[in-house]
LOLOLUM-733406 format. One record per residue: residue in three letters; x, y, z of N, C-alpha, C in turn. Coordinates in steps of 0.001 Angstrom, whole numbers, plus 500000, padded with zeros to 6 digits. Layout:
<recs>
ALAXYZXYZXYZ ...
</recs>
This chain:
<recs>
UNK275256142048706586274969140748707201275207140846708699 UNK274549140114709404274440140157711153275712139408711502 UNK276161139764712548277490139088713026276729138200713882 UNK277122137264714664276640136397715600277162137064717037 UNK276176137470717859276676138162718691276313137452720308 UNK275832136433720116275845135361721391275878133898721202 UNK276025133331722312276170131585722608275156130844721466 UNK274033131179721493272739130556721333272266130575719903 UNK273081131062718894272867131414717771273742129297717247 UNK272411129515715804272100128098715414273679127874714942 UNK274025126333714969275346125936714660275503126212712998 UNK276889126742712506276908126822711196278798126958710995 UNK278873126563709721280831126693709136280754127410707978 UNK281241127881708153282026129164706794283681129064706648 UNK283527128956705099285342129196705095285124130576704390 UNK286724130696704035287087132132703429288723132307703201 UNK289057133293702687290171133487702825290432134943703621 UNK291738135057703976292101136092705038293304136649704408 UNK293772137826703811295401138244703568296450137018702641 UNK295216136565701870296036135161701466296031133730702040 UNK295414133251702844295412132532704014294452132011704044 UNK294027130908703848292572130348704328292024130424705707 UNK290794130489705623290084130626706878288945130067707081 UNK288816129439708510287869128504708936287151129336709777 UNK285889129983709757284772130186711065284510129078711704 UNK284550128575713074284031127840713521282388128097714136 UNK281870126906714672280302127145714551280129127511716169 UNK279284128264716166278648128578717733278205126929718462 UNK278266127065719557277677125971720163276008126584720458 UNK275000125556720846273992125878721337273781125930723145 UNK273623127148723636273688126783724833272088126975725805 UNK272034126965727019270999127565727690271248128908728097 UNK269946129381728410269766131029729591271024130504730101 UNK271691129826730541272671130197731884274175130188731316 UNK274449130008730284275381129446729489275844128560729645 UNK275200127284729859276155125637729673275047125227728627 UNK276156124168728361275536123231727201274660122446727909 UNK273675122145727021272420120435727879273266119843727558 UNK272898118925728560273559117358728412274568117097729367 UNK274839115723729850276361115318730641277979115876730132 UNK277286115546728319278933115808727805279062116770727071 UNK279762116752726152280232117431724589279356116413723684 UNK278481117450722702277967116275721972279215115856720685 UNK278869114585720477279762113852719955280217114282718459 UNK281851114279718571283113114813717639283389116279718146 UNK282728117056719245282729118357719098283810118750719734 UNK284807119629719809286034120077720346285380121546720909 UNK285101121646722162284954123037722316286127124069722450 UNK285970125761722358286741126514722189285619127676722708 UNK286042128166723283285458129763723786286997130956723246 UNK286500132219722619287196132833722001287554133895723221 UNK288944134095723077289612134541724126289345135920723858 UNK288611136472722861288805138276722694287486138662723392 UNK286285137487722921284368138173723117283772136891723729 UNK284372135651723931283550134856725257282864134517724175 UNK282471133538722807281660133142722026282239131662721776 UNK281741130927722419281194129656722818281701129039721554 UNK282360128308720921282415127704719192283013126273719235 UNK282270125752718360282520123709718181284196123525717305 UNK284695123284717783286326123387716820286303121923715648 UNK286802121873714684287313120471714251288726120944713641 UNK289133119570713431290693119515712395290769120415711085 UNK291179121173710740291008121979709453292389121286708331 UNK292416121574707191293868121008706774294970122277707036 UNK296295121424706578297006122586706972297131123684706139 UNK297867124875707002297713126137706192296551127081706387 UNK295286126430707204294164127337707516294039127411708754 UNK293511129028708964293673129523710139292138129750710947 UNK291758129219712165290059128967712378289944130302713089 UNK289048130891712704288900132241713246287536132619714069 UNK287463133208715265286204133525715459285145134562715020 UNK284038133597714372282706134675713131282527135724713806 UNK282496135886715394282012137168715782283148138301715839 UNK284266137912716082285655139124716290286656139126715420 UNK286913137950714722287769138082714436288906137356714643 UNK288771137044715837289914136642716425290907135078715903 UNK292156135196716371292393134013715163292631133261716502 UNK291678131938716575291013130571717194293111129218717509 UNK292811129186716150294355127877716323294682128287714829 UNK296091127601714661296862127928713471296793126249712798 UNK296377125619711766296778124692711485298110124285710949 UNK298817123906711289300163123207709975300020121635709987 UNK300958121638708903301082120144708702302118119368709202 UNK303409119939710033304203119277710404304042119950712060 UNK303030120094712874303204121060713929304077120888714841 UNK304708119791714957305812119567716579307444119336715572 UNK306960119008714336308160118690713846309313119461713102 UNK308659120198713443309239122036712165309605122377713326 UNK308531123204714295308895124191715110309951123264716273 UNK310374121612716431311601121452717555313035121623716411 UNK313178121610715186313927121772714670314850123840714202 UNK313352123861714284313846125579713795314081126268715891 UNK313512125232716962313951125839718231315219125870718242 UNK315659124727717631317277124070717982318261125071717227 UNK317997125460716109318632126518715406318658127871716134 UNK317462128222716727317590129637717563318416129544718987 UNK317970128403719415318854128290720507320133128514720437 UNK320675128087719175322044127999719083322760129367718819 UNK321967129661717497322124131156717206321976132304718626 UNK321143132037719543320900133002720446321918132519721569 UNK322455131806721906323731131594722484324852132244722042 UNK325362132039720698326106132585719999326056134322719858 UNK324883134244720322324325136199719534324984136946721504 UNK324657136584722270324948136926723443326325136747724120 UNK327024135380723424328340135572724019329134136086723166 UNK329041137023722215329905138036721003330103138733720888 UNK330952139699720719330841141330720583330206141796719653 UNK329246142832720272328073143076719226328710144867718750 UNK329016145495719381329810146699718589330982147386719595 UNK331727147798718830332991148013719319333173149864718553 UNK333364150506719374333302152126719122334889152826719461 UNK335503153181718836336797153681718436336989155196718505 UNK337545155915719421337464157246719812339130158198720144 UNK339520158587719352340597159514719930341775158058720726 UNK342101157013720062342886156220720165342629154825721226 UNK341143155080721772340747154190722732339187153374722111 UNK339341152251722439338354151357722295337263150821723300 UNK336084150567722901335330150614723916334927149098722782 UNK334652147726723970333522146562723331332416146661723992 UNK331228145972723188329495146054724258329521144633723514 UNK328534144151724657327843142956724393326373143218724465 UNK325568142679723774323872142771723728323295142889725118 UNK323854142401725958323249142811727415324423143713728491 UNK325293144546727394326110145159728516325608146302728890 UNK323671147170728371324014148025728670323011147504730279 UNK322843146266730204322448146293731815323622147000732815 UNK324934146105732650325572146444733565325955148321733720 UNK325936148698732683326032149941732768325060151028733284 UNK323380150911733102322479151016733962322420150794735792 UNK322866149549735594323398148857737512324206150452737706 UNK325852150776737159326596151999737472325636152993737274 UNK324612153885736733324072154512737174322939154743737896 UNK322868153432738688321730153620739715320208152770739128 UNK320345152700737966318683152115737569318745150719737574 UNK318336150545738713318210148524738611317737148243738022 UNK315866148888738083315060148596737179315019148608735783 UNK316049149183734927316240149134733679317493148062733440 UNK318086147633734297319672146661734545318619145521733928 UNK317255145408734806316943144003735177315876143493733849 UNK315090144950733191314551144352732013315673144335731209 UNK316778144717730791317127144133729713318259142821729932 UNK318287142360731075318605140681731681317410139917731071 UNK316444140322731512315412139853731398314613139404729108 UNK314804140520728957313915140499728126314819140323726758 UNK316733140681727049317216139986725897318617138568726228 UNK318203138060727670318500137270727756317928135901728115 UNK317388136486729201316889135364730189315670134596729588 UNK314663135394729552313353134947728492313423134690727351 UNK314494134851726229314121134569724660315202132594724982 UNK316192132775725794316939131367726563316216130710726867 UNK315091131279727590314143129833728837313644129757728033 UNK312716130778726824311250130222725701311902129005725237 UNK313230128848724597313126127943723922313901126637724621 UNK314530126906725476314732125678726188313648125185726659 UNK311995126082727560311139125461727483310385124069726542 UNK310389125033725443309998124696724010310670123289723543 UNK311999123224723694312150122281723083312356120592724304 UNK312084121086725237312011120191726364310751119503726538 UNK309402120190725947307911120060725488308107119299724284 UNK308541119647723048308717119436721900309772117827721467 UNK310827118106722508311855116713722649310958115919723871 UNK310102116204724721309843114688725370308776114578724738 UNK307990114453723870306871114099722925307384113147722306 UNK308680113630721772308999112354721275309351111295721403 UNK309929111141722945309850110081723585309069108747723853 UNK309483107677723500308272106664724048307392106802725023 UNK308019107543726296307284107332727348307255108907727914 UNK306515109998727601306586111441727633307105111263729503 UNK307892112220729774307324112340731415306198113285731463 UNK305634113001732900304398113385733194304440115042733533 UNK305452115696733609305684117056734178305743118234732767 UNK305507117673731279305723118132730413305004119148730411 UNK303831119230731210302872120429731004303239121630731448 UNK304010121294732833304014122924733778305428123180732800 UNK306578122692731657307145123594731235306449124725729434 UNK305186123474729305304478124293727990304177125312728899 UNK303048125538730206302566126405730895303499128197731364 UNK304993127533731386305414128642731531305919129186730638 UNK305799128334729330306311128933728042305589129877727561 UNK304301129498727403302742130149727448302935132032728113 UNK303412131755729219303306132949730266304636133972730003 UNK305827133511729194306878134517729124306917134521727369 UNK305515134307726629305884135174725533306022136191725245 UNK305069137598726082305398138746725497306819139423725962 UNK307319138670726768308439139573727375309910139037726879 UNK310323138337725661311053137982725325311263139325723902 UNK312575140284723882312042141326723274313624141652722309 UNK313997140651721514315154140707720409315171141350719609 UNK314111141064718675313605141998717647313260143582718225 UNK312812143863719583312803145234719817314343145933719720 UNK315135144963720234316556145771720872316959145538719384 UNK316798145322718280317119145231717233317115146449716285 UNK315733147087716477315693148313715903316122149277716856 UNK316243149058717928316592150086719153318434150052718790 UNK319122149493718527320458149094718231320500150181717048 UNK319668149690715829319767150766714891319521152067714960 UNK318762152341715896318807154005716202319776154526716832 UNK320422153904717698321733154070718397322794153922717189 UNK323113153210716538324194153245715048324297154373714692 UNK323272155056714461323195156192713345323820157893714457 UNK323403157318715649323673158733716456325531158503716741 UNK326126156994716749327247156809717733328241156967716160 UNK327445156842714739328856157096713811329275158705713707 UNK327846159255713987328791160861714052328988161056714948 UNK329491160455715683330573160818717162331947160521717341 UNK331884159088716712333322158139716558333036156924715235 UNK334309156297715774334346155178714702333312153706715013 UNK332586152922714410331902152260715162332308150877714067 UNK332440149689714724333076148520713899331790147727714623 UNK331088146863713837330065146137713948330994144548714034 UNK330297144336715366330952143325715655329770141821715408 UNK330560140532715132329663139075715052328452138799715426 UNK328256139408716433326797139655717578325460140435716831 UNK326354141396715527325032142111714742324674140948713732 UNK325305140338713165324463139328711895323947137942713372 UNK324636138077713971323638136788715058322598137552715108 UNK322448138929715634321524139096716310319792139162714855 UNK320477139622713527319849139625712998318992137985712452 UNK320079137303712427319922135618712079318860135410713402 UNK319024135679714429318501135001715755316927135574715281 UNK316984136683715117315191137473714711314432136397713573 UNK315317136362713026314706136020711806314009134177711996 UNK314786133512712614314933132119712947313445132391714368 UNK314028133521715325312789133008716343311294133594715394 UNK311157134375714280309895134639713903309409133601713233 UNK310404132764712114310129131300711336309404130325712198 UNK310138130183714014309890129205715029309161129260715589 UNK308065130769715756307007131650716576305911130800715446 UNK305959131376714358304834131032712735305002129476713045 UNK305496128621713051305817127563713097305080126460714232 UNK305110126867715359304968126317716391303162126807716972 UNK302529125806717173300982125866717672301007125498719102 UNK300529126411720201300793125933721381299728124811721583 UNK298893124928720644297468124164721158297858122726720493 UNK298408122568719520298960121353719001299672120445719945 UNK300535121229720713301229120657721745300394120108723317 UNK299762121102723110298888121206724370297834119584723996 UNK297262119382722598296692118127722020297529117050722137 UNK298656117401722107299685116053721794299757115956723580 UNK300094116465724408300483116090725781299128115295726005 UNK297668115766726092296452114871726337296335113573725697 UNK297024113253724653296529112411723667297554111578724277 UNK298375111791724823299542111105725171299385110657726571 UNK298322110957727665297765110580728656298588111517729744 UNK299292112675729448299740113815730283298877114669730813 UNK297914114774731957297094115668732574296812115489734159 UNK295657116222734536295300115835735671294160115259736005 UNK293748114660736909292600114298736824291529114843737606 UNK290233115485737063289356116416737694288006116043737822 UNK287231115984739108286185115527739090285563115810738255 UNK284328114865738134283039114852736982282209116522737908 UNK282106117299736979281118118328737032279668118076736025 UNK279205117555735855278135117948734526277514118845734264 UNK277257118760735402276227120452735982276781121906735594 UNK277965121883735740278762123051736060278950123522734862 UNK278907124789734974279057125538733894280350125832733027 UNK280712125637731616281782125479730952282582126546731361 UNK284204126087731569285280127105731738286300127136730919 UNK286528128253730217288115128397729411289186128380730062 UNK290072127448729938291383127525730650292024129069730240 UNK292366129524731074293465130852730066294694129983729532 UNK295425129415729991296413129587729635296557128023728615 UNK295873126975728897296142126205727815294283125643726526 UNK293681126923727419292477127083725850291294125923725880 UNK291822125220727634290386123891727331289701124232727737 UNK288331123623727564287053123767728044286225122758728724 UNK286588123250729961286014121812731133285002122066731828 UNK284045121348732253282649121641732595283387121201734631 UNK283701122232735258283900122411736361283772123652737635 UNK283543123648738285283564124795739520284555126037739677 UNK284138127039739548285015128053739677286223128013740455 UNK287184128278740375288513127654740818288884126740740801 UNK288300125512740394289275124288739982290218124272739075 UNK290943123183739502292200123275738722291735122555737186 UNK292764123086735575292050122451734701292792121388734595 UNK291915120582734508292194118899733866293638118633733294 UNK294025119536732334295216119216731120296409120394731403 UNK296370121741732393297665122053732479297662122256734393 UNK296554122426734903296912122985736321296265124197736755 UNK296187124595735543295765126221736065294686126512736558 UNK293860127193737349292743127368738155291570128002737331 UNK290959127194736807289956128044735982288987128982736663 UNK288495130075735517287776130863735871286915131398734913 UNK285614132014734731284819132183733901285478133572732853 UNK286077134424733811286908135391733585287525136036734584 UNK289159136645733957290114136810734243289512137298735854 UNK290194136966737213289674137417738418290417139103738643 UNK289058139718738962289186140852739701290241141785738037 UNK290141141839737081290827142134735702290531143926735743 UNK289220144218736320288369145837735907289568146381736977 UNK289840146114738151289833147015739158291387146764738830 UNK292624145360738402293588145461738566294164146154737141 UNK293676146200736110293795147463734904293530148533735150 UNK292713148710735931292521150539736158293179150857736925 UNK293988149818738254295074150681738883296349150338738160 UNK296705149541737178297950149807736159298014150761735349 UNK297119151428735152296717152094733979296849154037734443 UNK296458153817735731296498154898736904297815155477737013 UNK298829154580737419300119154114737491300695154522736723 UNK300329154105735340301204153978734220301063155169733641 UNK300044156260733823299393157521733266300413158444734000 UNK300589158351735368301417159265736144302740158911735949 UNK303446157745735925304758158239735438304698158437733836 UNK303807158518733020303753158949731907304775160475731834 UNK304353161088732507304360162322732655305657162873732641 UNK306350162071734344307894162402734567308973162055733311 UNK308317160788732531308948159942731871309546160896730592 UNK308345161469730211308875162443728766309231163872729322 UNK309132164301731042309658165578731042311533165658731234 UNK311537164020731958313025164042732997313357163632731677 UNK314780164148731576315846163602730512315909162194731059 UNK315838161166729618316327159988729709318101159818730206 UNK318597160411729191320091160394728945320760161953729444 UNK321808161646729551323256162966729249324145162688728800 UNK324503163841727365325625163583726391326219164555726843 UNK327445163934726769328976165477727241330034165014726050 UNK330289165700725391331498166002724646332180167009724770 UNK333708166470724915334854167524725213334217168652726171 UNK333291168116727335332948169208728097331616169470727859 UNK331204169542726511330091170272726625328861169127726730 UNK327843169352726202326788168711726353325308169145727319 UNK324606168311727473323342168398728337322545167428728182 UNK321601166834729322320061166019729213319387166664728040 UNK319079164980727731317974164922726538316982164191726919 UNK315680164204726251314868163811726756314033163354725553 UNK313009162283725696312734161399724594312126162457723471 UNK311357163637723675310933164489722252312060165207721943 UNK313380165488722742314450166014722415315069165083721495 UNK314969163550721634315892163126720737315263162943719386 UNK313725162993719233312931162848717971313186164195717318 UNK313745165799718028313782166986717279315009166730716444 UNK315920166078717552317551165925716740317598165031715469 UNK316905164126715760317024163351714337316477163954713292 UNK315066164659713491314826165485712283315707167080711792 UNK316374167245712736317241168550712449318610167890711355 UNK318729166851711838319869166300711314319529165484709837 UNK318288165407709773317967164518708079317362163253708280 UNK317634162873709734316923160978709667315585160900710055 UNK314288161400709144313145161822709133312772160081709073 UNK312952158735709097312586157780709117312820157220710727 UNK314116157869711449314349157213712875313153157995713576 UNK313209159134713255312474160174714023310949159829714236 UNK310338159307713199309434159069713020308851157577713618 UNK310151156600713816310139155657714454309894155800716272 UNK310678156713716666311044156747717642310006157338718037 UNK309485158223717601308244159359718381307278158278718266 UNK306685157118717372305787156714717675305891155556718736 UNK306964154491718332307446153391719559307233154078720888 UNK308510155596721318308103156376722291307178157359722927 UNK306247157932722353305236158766722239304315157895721865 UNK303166158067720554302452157783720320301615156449721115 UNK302770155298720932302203154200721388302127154046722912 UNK302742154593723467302609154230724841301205155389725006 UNK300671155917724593299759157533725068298194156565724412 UNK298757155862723183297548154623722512297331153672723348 UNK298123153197723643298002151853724833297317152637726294 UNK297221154084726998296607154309728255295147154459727327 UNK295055155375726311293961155935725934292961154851725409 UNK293763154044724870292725152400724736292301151780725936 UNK292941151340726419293165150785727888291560151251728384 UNK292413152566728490290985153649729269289395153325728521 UNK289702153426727245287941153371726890287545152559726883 UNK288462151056726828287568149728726704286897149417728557 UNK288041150399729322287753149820730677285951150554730474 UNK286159151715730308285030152811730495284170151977729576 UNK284810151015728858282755151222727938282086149674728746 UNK283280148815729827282604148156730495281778148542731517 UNK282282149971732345281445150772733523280356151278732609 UNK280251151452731695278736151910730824277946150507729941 UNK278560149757730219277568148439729448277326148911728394 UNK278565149590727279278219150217725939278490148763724947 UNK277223148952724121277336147610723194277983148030721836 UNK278272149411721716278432150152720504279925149626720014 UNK280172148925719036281469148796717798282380148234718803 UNK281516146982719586282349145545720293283577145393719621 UNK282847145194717991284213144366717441285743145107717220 UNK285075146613716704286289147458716517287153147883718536 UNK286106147757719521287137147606720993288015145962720721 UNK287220145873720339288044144227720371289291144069719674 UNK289447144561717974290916144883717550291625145976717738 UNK291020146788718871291852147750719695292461147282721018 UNK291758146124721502292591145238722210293710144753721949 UNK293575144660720700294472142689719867295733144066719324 UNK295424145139718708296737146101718824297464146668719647 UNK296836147008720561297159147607721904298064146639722869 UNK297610145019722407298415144063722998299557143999722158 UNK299603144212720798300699143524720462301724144414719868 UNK301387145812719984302544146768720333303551147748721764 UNK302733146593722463302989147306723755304688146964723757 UNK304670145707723906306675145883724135307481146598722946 UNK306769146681721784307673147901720743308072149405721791 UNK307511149856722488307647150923723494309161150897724053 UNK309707149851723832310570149482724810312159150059723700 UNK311579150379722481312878150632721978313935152029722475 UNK313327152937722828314013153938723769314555153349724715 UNK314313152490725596315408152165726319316091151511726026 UNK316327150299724800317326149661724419317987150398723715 UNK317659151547723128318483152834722274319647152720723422 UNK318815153854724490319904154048725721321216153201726393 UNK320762151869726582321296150709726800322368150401725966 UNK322149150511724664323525150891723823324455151820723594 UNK323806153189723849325102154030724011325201154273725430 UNK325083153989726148325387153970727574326759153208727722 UNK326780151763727122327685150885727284328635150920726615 UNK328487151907725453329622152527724719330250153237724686 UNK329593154445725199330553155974725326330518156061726929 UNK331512155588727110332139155364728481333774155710728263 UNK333786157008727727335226158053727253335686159003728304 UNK335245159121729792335396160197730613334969161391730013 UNK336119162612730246335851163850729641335692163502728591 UNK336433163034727736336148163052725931335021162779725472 UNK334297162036725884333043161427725559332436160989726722 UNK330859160959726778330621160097728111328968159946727753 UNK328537159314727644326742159126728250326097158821729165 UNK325521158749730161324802158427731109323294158458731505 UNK322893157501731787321291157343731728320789158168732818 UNK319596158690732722318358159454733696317461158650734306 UNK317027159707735205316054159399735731314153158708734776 UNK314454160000733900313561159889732917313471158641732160 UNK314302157919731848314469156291730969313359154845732023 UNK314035155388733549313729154530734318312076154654734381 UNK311323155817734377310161156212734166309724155910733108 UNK310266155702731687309375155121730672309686153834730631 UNK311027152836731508310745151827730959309569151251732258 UNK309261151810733024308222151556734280306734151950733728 UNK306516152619732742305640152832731932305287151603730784 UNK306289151258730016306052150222729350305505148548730311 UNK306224148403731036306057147273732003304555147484732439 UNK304493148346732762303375148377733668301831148588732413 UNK302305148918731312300952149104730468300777147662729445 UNK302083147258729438301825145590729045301466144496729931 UNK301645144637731502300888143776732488299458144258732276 UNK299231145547732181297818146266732451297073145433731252 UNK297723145038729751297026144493728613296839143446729066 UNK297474142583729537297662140957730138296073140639731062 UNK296157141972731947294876141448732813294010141930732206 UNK293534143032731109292608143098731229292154141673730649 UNK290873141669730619289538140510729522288833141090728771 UNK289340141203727611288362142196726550286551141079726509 UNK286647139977726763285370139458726785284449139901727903 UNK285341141018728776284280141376729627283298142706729104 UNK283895143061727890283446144005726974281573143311726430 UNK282133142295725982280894141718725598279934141463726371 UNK280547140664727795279373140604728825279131141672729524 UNK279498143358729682278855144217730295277684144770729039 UNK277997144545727703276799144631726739276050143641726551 UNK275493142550727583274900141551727007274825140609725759 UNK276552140549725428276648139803723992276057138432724342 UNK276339137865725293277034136826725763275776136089726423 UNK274687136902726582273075136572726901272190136439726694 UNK272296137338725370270788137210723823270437136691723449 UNK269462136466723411268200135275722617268860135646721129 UNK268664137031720420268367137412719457270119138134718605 UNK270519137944717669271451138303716946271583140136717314 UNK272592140826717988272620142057717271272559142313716033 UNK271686143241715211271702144042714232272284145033713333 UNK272652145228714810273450147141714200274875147175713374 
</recs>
């Protein structure tokens, strides 16, 4: 059967199911050669939606809850329906908040050595990074297991608690907007399995007593994934409009339809205007996205390099020891029997970061060739490539934990490299590189996005 591979293809709804899950196709809109709709408005009941993976134009409605509206041409999953959407996810915020307060001010492991004790807290191995020189690794893990998973949900529930208010204030948008912008970098669940690879290396060294901070930290994962599933940004984003929270933007009619990025509307206005309902400056697509991915990607390829040659770490015991380096620590775990860490670690550290340039690279390349060939399969090489990029990050939260622990002088000691600071500058830089690209520019260098006629192939 033909996929729908442009604007102009006749309106139609399909359900289905997905992994268990119901599923809604929404219908193409009808547009002109230029891509706007005829007419002054939206024709009437229609909710527009342009799909953030391939630029395909689609009429939205209310689905019941539990079904997920997906776009017919990619794939892509459109909005999440539930049935309680603001009222689940401010209740399960309030629980993480609390829990993630609790998970950060606790001792999360405490390591016992030749009569001396060492405590860590979930963000101590920043400070211990700061003592060896790497700011840049001090500051993502401030960042990514404190500061950001704190603001998401104080955002969140500051969106979520003035809704309910009689009288919303009017500023509710710019805190959904920045909630929007620090999801991928909130990274608990990474330092989670990164914690566990560090366990297994620090009990055959010394004694290790798991301190209050490990069942928070596990409770806190579990509560922000319930509150992630839970929570629809676009629900919220409906409830602030409906509630008379926006801006107000001249009449365009003329003008050709724009996707907000960041809050998903579709306003018939001038390139760079601001959108109607959060602020943000619309654009047909992401500005200048080809040239600022290919120099992240450039970037991110060359310290590739230093990253897996320079030892991350140095272990010294009773004297002895030496730099290790990230395929050094995947040989040790398999010499030693833990053929499941090993296997973890080489791909989080290896594999995926080498998947994320080598993707990166061909979707950029098949836009410099206007290749129309297996859109859809670049397209869920996008949607993976995005959503394993901060897993990369577990080697340095490995580090970050025994750094802050084996702090024994001669008897024991660890200390971070040069090499750590290079892969976590690798990860950063290949998850901004996912951020800008626009996989819908995939479609418009193949003319998806212009055809009279359905692709075939």
């Amino acid at each position: 059967m033909a996929e729908p591979e442009q604007r102009g293809l006749a309106s139609r709804q399909s359900t289905g199911t997905l992994a268990g899950m119901p599923v809604s196709a929404p219908s193409p809109l009808r547009c002109d050669a230029a891509g706007a709709i005829p007419g002054a408005g939206w024709p009437p009941g229609v909710i527009p939606r342009e799909c953030d993976d391939c630029g395909l134009l689609l009429r939205m409605k209310q689905e019941a809850a539990g079904t997920d509206s997906r776009c017919p041409r990619c794939g892509a999953t459109l909005r999440r329906h539930h049935a309680n959407p603001l009222g689940a996810p401010f209740a399960l915020a309030i629980a993480s908040l609390m829990l993630c307060v609790l998970t950060v001010t606790m001792p999360f492991l405490t390591l016992r050595l030749l009569g001396q004790a060492r405590d860590s807290r979930i963000q101590s191995g920043a400070a211990a990074f700061a003592q060896d020189g790497l700011w840049l690794l001090s500051v993502i893990v401030v960042v990514a297991l404190v500061l950001v998973p704190l603001a998401r949900l104080l955002l969140r529930l500051t969106v979520l608690g003035g809704l309910r208010l009689r009288r919303p204030p009017s500023w509710l948008g710019l805190p959904l907007r920045w909630h929007e912008h620090l999801g991928a970098w909130g990274m608990l669940e990474v330092f989670l399995f990164g914690a566990l690879v560090s366990y297994t290396r620090l009990v055959d060294l010394a004694q290790v007593e798991l301190g209050p901070a490990v069942y928070g930290l596990g409770a806190v994962v579990l509560t922000l994934v319930a509150a992630d599933a839970a929570f629809e940004p676009q629900a919220a984003w409906d409830a602030l409009e409906a509630r008379g929270i926006g801006r107000a933007l001249p009449a365009a009619p003329r003008g050709q339809p724009l996707s907000c990025h960041c809050c998903r509307k579709v306003s018939r206005a001038p390139e760079g205007a601001p959108c109607p309902r959060c602020g943000t400056a619309l654009h047909r697509r992401k500005p200048n996205s080809v040239a600022r991915s290919w120099a992240l990607v450039i970037a991110a390829a060359i310290l590739y390099v230093p990253s897996n040659y320079y030892p991350v770490m140095t272990i010294v015991t009773l004297g002895r020891g030496g730099p290790h380096t990230i395929l050094g620590g995947v040989v040790e775990f398999i010499h030693t029997g833990f053929w499941p860490l090993a296997l973890i670690v080489f791909l989080a550290s290896v594999a995926v970061p080498m998947l994320k340039l080598v993707g990166l690279s061909v979707m950029l390349l098949s836009i410099h060739r206007r290749s129309a060939r297996h859109l859809r399969r670049k397209t869920q090489l996008y949607r993976v490539v995005e959503a394993l990029g901060r897993w990369s990050m577990i080697d340095v939260f490995v580090v970050s934990v025994l750094i802050a622990l084996v702090r024994f002088g001669s008897i024991a000691s660890i200390h971070a490299e040069v090499g750590a600071a290079c892969f976590g500058a690798v990860v950063v830089l290949t998850m901004v590189a996912a951020e800008t690209f626009d996989p819908r520019l995939m479609w418009d260098a193949a003319g998806a996005n212009d055809r009279k006629e359905p692709d075939r192939r």
